[in-house]
Structures are given as C-alpha cells and as structure tokens.
MARSE-824800 format. One record per atom (N, C-alpha, C): residue in one letter; x, y, z. Coordinates in steps of 0.02 Angstrom, whole numbers, plus 50000, padded with zeros to 5 digits. Each point is the difference from the previous one (the first is absolute). Layout:
MARSE-824800
AXYZ...
end
This chain:
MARSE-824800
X574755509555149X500335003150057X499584999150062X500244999150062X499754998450085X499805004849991X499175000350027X499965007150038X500295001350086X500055004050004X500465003750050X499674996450064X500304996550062X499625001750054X499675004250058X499915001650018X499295002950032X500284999550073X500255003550040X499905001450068X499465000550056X500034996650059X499555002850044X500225005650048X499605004049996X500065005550052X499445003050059X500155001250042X499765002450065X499795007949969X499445004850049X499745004749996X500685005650028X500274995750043X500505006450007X500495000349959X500214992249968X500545000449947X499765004649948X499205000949990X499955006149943X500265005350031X499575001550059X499955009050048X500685003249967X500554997150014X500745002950003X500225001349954X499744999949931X500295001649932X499255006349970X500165003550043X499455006050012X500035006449954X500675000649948X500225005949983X500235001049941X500045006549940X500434999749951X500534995449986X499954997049948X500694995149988X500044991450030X499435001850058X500084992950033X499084999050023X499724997649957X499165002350009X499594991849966X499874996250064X499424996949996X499345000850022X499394996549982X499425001050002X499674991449977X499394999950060X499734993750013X499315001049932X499874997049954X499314998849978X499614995149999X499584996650029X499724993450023X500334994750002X500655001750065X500374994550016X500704999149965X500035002749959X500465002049944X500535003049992X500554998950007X500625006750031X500185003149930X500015007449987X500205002049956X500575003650004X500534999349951X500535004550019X499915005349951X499855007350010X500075005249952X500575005850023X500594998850022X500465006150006X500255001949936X500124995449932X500065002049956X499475003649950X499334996450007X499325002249966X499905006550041X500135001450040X499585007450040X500155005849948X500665001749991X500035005849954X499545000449937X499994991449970X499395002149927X499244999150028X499874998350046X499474999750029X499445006049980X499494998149970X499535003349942X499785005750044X499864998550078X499755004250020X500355004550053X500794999749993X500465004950034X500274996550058X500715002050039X500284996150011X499665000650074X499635006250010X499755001050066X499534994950026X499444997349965X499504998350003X500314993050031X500814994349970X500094995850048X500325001750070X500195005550003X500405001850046X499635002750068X499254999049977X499265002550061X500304992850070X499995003650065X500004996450037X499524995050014X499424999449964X499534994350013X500444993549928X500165003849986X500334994149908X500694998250018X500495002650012X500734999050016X500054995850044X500164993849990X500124993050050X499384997250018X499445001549991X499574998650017X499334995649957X499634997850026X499534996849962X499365005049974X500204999749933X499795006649954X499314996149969X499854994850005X499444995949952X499445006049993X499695000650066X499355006749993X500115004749962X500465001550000X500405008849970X500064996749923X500234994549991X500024998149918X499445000049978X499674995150039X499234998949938X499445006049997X500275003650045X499815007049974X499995003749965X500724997749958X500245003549961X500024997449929X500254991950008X499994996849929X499534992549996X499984997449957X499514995749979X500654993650011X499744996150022X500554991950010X500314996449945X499735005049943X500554996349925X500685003250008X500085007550023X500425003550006X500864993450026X499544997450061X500464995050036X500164996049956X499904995849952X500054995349945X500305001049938X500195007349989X500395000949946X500924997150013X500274998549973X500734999449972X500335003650076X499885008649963X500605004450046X499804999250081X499484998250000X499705001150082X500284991450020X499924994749961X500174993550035X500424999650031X500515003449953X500684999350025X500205004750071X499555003650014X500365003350062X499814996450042X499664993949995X499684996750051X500534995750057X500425001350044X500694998350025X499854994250058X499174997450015X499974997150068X499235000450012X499794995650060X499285002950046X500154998250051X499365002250030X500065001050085X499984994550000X500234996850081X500074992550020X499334998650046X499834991749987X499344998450006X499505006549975X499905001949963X499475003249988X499844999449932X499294998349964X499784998849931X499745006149966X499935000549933X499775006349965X499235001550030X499695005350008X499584999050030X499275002949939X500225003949932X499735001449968X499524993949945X499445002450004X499634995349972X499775001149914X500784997449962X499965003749924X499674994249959X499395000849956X499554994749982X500724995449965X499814993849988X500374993449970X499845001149947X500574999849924X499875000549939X499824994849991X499414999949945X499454995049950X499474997150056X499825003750059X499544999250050X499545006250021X499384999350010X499505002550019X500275004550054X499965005849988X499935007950047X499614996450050X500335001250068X499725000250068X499555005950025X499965003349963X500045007250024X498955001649973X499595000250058X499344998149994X499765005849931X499744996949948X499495001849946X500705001749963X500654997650013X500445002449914X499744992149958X499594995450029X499864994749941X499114998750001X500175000849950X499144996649986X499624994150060X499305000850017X499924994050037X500284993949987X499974998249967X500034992549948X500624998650019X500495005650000X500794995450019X500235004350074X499724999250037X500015002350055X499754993350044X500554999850053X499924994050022X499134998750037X499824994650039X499355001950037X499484999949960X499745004249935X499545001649977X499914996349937X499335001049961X499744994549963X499685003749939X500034998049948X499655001449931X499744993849970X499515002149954X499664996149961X500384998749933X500375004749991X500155002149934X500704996149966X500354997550060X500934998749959X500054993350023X500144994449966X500164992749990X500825000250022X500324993250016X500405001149998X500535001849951X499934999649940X500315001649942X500075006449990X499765005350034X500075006550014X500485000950053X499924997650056X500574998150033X500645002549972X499994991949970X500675001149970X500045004749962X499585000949945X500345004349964X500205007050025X499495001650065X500405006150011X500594998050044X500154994250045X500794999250011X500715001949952X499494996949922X500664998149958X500245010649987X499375002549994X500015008549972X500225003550045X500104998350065X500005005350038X501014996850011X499934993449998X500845000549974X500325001549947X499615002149965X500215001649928X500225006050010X499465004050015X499915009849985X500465001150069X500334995750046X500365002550063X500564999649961X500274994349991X500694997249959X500395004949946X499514999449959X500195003549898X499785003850009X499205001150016X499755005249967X499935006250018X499985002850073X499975002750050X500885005850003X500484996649961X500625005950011X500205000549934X499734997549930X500045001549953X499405005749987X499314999250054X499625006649980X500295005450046X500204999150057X500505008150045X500425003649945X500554994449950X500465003949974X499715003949933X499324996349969X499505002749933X499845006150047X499485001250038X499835005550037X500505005249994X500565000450002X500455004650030X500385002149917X500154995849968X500455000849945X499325001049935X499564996450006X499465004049938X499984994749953X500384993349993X500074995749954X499464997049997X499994991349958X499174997849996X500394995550033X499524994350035X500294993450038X500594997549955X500414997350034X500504996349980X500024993449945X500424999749945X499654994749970X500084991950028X500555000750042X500034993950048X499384996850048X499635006450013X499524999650058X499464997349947X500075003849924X499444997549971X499824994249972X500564995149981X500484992949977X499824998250058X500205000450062X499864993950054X499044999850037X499865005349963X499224998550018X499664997449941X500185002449967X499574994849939X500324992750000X500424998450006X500084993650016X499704994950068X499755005950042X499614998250029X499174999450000X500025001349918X499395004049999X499535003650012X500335003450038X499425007550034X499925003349952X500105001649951X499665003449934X499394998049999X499734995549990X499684997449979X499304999850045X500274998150044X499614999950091X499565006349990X500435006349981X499815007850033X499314998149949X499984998149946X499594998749936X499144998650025X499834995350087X499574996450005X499864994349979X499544995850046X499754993349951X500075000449933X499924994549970X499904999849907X500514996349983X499804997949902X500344996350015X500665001049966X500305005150016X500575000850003X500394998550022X499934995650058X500374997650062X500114993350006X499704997849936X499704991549986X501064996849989X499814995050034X500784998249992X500655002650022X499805004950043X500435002750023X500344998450074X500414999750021X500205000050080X500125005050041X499475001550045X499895008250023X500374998750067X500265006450019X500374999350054X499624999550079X500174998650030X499814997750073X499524993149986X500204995849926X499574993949994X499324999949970X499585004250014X499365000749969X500015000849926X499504993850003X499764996349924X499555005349980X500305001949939X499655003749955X499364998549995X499594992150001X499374998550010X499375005850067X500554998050056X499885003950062X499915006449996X500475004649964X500005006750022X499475004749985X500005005650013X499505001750014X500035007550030X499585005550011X500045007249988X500175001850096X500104995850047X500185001350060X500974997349994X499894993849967X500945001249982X500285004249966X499545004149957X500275004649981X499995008050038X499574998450041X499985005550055X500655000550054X500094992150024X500684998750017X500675005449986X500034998149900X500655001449971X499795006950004X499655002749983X499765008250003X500485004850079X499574996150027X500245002850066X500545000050015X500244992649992X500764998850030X500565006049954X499705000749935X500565004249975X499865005449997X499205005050028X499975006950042X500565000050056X500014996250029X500245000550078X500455002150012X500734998549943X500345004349987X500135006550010X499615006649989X499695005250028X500705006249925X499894997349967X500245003049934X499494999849951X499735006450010X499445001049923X500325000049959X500365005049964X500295000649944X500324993049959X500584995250042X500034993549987X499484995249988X499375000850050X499504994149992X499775003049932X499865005749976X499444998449923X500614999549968X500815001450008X500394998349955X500264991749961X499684998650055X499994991050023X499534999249955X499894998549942X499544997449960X499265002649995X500205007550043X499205001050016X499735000249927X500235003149934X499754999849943X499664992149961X500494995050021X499484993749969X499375000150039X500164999950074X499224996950045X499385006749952X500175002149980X499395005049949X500045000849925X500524999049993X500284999349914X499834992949975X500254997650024X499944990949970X499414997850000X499445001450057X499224997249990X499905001449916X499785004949968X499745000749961X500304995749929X500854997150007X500204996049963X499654991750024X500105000250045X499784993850028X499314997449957X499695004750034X499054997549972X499925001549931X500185005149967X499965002349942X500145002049947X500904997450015X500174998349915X500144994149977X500295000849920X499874990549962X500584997550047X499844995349973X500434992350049X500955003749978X499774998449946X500955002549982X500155006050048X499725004550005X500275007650019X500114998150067X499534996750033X499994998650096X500484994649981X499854996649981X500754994850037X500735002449993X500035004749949X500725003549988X500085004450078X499705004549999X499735006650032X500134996650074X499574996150013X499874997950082X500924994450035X500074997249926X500754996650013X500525004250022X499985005449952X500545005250014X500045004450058X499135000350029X499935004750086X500174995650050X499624994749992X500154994750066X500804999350015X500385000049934X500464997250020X500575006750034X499685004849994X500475004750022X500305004849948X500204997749943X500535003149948X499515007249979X499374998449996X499775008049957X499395001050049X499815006649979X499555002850073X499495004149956X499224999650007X499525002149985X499825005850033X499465003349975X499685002150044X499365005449993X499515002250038X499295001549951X500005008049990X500035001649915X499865009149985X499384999849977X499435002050068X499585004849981X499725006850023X500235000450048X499865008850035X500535004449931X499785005749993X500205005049984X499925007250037X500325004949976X499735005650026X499655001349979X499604999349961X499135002049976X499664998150043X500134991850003X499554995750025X500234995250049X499804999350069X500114995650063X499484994449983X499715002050077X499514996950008X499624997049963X499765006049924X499445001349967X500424995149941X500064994749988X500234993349946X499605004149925X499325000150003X499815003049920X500255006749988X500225003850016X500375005849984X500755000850004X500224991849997X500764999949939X499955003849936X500765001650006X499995004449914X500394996149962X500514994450045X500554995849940X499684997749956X500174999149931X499494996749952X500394995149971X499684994949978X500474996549936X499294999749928X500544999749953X499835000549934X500214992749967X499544995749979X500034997449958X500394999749917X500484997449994X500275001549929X499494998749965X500285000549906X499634997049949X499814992850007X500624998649992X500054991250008X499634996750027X499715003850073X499884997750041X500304995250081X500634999449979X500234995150027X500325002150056X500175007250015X500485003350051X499365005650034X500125004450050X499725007350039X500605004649995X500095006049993X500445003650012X499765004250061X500284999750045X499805003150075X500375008049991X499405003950033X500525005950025X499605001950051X500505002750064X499635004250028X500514999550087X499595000150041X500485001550065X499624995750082X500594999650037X499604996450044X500445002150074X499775001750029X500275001750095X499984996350058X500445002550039X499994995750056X500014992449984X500404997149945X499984992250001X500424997550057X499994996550018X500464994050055X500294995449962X500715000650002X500484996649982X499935000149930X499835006149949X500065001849960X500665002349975X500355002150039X500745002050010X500414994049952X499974994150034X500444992849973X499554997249974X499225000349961X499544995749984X500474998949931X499714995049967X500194994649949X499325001249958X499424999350032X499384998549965X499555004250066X499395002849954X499805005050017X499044999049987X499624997450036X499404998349985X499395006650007X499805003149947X499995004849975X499125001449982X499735006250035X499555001149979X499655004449932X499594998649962X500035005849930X499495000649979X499935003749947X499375003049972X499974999349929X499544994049986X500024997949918X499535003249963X500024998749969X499215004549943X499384996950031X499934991750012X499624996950026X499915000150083X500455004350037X499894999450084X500804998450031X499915003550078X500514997150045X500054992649978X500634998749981X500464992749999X500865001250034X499914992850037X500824999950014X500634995049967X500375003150000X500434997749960X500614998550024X500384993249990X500854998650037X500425003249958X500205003750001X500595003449979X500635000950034X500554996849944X500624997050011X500665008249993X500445000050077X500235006049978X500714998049927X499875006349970X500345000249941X500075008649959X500085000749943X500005005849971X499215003350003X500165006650032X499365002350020X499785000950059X500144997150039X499924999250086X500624999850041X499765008350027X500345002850056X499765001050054X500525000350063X499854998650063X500215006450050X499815003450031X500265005150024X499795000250071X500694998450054X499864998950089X499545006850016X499554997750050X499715005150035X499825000650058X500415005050033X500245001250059X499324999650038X500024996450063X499454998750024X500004999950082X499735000050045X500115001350078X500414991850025X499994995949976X500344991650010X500405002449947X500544992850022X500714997149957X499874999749924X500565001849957X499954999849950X499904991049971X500224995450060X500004994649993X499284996849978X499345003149996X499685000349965X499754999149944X500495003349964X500285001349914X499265003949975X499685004550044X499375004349966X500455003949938X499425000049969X500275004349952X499275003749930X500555004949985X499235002449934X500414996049928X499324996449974X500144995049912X499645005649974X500645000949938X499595000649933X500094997049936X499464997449954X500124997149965X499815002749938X500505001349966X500025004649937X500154995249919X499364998449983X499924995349936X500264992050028X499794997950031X500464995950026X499394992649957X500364996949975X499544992849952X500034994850044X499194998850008X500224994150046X499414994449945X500264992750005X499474993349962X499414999750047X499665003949951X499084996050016X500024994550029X500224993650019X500044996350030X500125002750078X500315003150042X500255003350026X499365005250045X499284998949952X499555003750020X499724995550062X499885002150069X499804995450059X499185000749994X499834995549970X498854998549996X499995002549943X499395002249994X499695004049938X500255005249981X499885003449951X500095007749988X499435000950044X499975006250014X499275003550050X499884998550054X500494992350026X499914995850071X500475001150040X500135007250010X500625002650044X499824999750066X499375004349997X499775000950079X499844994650033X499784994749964X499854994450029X500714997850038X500374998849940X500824998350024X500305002850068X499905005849981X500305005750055X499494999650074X499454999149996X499544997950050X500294995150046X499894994449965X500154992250038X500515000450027X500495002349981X500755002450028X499965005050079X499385001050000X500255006850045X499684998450079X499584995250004X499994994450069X500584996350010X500354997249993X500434997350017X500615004350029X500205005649927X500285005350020X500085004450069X499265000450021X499645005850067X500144993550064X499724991949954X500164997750074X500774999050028X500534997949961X500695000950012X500195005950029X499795006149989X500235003650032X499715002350059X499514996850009X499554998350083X500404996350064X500304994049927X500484996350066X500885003050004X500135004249970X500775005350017X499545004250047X499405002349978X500035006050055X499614997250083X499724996649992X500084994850059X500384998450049X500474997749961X500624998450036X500555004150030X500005006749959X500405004549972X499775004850083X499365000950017X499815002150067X500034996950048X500144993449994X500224996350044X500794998050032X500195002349950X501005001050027X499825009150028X499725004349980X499955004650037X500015002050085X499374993950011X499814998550059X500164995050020X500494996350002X500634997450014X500565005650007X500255004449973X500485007050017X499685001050066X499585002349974X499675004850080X499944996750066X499774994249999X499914995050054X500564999850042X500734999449944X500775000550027X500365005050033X499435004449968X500455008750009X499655000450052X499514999250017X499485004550046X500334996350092X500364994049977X500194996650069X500755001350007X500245002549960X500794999050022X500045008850002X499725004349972X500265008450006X499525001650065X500595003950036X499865001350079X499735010549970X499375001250044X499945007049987X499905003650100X500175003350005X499675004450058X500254992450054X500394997549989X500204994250041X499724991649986X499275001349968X499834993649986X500024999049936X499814993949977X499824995849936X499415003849957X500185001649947X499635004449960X499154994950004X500064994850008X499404997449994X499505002050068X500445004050035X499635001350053X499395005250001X500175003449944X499735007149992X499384997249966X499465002350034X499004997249979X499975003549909X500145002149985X500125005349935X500324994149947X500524995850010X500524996849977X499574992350007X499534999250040X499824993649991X499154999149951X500035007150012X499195000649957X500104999549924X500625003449979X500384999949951X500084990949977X500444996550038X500034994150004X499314996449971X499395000850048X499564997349994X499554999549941X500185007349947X499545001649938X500374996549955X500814999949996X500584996349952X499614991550006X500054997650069X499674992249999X499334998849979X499535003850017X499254999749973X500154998649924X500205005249971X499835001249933X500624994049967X500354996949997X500494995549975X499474993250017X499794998750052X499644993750025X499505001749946X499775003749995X499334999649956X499935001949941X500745001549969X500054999149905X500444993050004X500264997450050X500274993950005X499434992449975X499375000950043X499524997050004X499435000749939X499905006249993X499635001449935X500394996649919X500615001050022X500674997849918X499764992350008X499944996750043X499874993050027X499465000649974X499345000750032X499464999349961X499705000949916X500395004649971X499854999649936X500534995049960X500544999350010X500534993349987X499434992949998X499665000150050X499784993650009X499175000649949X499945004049987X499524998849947X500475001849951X500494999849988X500305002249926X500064990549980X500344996750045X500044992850022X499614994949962X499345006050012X499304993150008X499575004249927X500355004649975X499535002249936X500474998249911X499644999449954X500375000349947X500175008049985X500364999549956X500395006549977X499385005349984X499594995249953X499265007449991X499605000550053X499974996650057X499655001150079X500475005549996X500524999350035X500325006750003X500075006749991X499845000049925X499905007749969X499385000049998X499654996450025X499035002250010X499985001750071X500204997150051X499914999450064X500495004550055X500625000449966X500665000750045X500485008249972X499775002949952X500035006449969X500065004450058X499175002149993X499845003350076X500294999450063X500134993750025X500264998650065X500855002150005X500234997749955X500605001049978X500225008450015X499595002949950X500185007350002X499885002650045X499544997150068X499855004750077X500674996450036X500144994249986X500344998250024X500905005249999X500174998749922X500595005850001X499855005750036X499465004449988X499915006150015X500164998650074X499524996150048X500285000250058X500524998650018X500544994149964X500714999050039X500445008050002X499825003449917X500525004150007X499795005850016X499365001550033X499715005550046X500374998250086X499944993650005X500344998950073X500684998550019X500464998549922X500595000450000X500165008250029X499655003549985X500255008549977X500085003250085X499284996450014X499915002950066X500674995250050X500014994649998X500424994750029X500915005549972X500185002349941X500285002250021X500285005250020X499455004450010X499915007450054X500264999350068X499554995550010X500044997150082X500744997750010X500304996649945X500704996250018X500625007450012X499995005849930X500265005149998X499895002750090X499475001050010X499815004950062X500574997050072X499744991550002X500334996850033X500964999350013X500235000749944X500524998949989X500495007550004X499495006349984X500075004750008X500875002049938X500315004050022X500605001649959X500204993849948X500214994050032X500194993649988X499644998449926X499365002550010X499544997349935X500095003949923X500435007150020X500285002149943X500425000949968X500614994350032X500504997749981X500174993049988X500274999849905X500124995049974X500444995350033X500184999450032X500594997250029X499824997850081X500224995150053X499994999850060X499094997650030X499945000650060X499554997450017X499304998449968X499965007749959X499455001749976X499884999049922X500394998149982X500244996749948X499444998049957X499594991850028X499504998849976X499355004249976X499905003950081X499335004549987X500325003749941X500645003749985X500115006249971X499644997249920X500194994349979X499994997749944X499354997849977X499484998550052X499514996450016X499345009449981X500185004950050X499725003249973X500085006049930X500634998749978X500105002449939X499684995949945X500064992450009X499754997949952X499404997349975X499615000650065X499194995450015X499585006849949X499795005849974X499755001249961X499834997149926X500424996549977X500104994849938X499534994550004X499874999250065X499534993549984X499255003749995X499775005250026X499465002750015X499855004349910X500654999349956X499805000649950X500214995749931X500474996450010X499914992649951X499324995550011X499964999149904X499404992850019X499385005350006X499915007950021X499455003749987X500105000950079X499685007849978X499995007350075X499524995950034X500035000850060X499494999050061X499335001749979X500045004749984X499125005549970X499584993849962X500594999549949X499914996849941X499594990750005X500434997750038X499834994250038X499564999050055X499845005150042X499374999850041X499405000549968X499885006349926X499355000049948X500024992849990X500644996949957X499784994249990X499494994850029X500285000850061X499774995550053X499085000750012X500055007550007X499335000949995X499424999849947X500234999349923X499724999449955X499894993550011X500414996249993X499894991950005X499644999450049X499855000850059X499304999950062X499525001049965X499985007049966X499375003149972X499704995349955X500454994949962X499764996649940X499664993650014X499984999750064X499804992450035X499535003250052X499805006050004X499414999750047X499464997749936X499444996150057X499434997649971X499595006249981X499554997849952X499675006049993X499275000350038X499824997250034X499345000050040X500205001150090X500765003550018X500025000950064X499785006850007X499675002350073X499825005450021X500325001050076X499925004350019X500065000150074X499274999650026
end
C-alpha cells in the first residue's frame, strides 16, 4: 500500500485550527493533526488545548515532556498530516548503528578526533557489525523481555548463534577455531578488547534484567566445561550452548554461603559402584537458573569442594526469585534432591573445586567491569540530554552550577573505570591464563569494587538530576528509573565490594618484598 502524501503548510495554516475538534500542533517542522487524539491524550485534553500548544509550534513543550521514540511509534506516525514549508527537522536524534554525538556517551576510541593504542581495525568493525545488531534484533526484543518477564526470544537466540556470538561472549580460545565471527574477525585475531567490544555493545542496551538473561549464565557456566571436563562431555555441552537450543549456567552461592566458596553445604556422595554422585542440597540467586538445561555445580565430597555438570532431570527443581530487575533474568533458588549425576560429569579433580571455581572468577569480575562501564556511560549520555533540553526558573537546567558539578563527577569517574577496564584488558592480551590468576586477581577485584562503587554514586547524581522523572518507570526518566533500581546487582554478583577490595589488598600484601622499610 502508498503511503499517504504529506502536505506543505505555512505557520498560519497551523495557527487557525487552534481548538477542540479541529487542533493542530507543529513538532520539529512536522504538522500534526490531533483533533481526534486530544480526548485520549494521556495527559488530558487540557494540556493540548494550552495556548502556547494549540496551532502552534509545540517542539519545546514536547521534549519536555516525552523522549523522541514517543514520535516513532505506529499511533503517533500516523497523525503526522504535513510540515512546515521550506523548513527542515531541526532535532538532532543520533543515526541508528552510529556513534552518539553527544560528548563522553562513547568511549574515546570511537569518538571521532581522538586516538587509542588499544583497537585495530577489526574492532572497528566488529563493533559496527554489534552495534547494528543490538539496534536492529536485539535492542526491542530486550524492551518487550524487560516488561513481560520472559527469557530472550528463541528467534533472537537462533539468529545470533548463527552468527556466532555465543561463542565470541566465550573470549579468545580455541573455541572459536574455524569459526566465522561476525563483523569478519578471524578467530586467529580475536582477542579480550573484541570481546570488550561485544560486552559493551550488548550493555548499552540499558536492560539489566535482559542482559544477564542473554546468556549471562554460559559467559560463567560454560568456562568451567570448557577447560575442565572430558572431551566427550564439552563437545556435547558447549555444541548445545553455542548454538542456542539449551542454556547453562553457574550454582554456587547458597544461602549459607556467598562469597565464602569453602562453606558450601551441597554435597555429592559417591555410589558403591562408584560410577555416579548423588547430589543433594540447595543453591540461590542462580541466573538463568529459571530455563537452565544444565547447571554447573559446586559440592562437598568426602575428599573436598568439587564441581560438577549436572544435567536438569528427576531431582532438580527450580524456583523464580523475585528480585529488584526483570524476571527476564530467570534468577532463581535450585534444589537438588538425590539427583544422580556420571562421574564423568565431575569438572577437574575431586578436591579441585576451588581451583575450578577460582579461575572462573577473573574473567567473571572482568565482564562485568565492561556492562558496568558502559552501563554508566548511557547514564551520562541521559543526563547530558536532559540537562540541555529541560528549561527551569527560565533557563536550561545545565545552567544551574549544582547541575554541572554533578555532570562533572558522572564524567570523571566513567573516563576513569573506562581507561583503567582498558588497561587491565591489555595485560589480560599480553599474559597466559596462569599470569592472570597470579597477577590480575587483585587488580581485577579493585577494579569491580570501584566500577560498582561509582556506578552507585553515578546513579544518585542521575536520580537527583532528573528529579521526579527518575522514579518513574515509564517516560523521560525511564532509563535512570531502571538504571538505579538495578545497579546494586553488580556491586554484589561475582563477590561484595568489601569482599573484593580485601582481595585486592591481600594480593598487594603477598608481593611486598620483604626487606622494604620506610
């Protein structure tokens, strides 16, 4: 079907259709006809009927009020009847699958002008190919997860593994061997800043609950299949995640035990035979435990903490748990009541849990360095927007010295977990896997502790700024609302702040020399 044509009209051809029943309004150039929309009009029929809005060019008075997707839905296109003559839109709404104009919503590196050491062009691309990806698919399949509580779509999950982003979220290795990764980069190439890339690009989004629902359970579940079980179990196991169809993901916190890994109580028991464990016991707060398939599992043998892949079946139950983010998540409390799983199935040694569970938990802390990274960086991108277009006491909220100091602590602190995530990436780059857990432990854990100490504060400042707006799910404030309901989660997945700063400092302590004095 034609779409409709489009009229030009003059400022006075609006003026004259000023009233109930017969009511246009100008929005950046834009003639809208609402004499029919005024009565359902969300916010009363008065509010179009204000002599600054009725015939008149309302743009200021809108973006005051609503965010520029509002204009882009379905019911709003269509009232669109005409625009003003010679005159162009004058609003500057960023270009989808292109770099934010809008100063510090992008990293230096893709910010025009400026220069890094760190990204080849194969980063480039690949974040071209992601950031059209997560705009396109991925980006309104996570709005409608957010809102309805479901897990990603299995369409969304079929057309990314065919692109292989499963796999990607995984890191270097050679898992990736033979593969064709999207935005072109040879699996030879890649490397822990392309994967900083895919990290980010699919924070940016600004849906917690969806992003760990998004596979957050393999990027922490699947390591420990990867490195450390037999060949048969990982190639089954890792075929079936990559490709989308079944979803992992890692049980070891309990309510006994967080932080503290040796004070698990789940146990498994060895049969006679020998040949099976019978697991019992309980596990909290899992991610994407809800829809998991397979469940990589911490326990307590006669011989020591060991972990174990355990396949769901008779015995293992899953129970949602209501949490401050989307159920899209799929958190939930496991229990596993006699549940037999094949000794084969055991990930390392008996007694070589903590080790297991260790090596896992850098990679873990740094992934979620680069969501919460980023994650303060669409923040301050909100604010940047808000602070220039909402008029207070007559001027531009950015006017107010209070509102830009505010500004100034949000940019400090993003530039400089931005730059620090960079710097330890690039020795992750240049070290083997056991450099890492000798060297990068410590750094790692000051590192989380600080993103999600300055997420917290970053989003105080955004709430304060945004004022009413920031405590409503819906409308301008939208982002912040969701942003500060849900940013506590990172400051305690992966281990408490407390918890991860000792770290940090034990590991110092263990590398001072022993012959320094003051």
């Amino acid at each position: 079907m034609a779409s409709k044509e489009l009229k030009q009209f003059s400022r006075e051809d609006v003026a004259s259709h000023n009233k109930q029943g017969d009511l246009w309004v100008i929005i950046d150039s834009k003639v809208y006809d609402l004499s029919k929309f005024a009565a359902l009009h969300p916010g009363g029929l008065a509010v179009l009927l204000d002599p600054e809005v009725a015939g008149k060019d309302a743009t200021e008075i809108f973006y005051s009020l609503h965010r520029h997707e509002v204009l882009l839905k379905p019911g709003y296109t269509r009232l669109q009847i005409g625009s003003i003559k010679e005159q162009s839109p004058r609003i500057n709404v960023d270009i989808a699958g292109k770099p934010s104009k809008v100063p510090y919503a992008e990293p230096t590196w893709l910010t025009e002008g400026y220069y890094s050491p760190y990204y080849k062009e194969s980063h480039r691309n690949l974040h071209k190919a992601m950031r059209e990806l997560t705009e396109t698919l991925i980006y309104p399949d996570a709005q409608a997860a957010e809102e309805n509580g479901k897990r990603p779509s299995q369409d969304v999950l079929d057309r990314t593994a065919a692109l292989n982003l499963h796999p990607m979220r995984m890191g270097p290795g050679k898992h990736l061997k033979g593969l064709e990764l999207i935005g072109g980069v040879k699996p030879e190439e890649y490397d822990y800043f392309h994967e900083l890339v895919v990290t980010q690009e699919l924070t940016r989004i600004g849906t917690r609950g969806y992003a760990d629902g998004f596979l957050g359970g393999m990027v922490i579940g699947l390591p420990p299949v990867l490195n450390f079980a037999q060949p048969a179990v990982r190639e089954k196991v890792t075929k079936e995640v990559f490709s989308g169809k079944k979803f992992i993901c890692l049980a070891i916190s309990e309510a006994f035990a967080g932080s503290d890994v040796a004070g698990l109580r789940c146990t498994a028991t060895r049969t006679e035979d020998g040949k099976h464990f019978i697991i019992n016991g309980t596990k909290k707060w899992i991610t994407n435990a809800t829809f998991a398939d397979y469940f990589t599992v911490g326990c307590k043998t006669e011989h020591g903490l060991t972990v174990f892949l355990v396949e769901r079946g008779p015995g293992v139950e899953t129970t949602p748990i209501k949490t401050s983010y989307s159920p899209a998540a799929g958190t939930a409390y496991v229990t596993f009541d006699n549940v037999k799983v094949p000794a084969e199935n055991m990930l390392g040694p008996e007694d070589g849990g903590l080790f297991v569970i260790l090596s896992n938990f850098n990679h873990e802390r740094w992934v979620m360095c680069c969501g919460s990274a980023r994650s303060q960086r669409l923040i301050v991108e909100e604010c940047l927007k808000w602070v220039n277009q909402r008029k207070v006491f007559g001027k531009p909220l950015v006017s107010q010295p209070v509102i830009r100091n505010k500004l100034a602590g949000m940019i400090a602190r993003v530039e400089s977990v931005q730059s620090w995530l960079e710097n330890v990436t690039h020795q992750m780059c240049n070290m083997t896997y056991k450099e890492q857990s000798q060297k990068l432990a410590g750094q790692i854990g000051f590192l989380k502790m600080y993103c999600t100490q300055t997420a917290q504060e970053t989003a105080r400042d955004a709430t304060q700024i945004f004022g009413g707006r920031a405590i409503t799910r819906t409308g301008m404030g939208r982002v912040i609302e969701h942003y500060h309901r849900t940013v506590p989660f990172d400051s305690l997945l992966g281990g408490a702040e407390d918890v991860l700063g000792d770290l940090g400092v034990r590991q110092a302590i263990k590398q001072m020399p022993k012959n320094v004095r003051l």
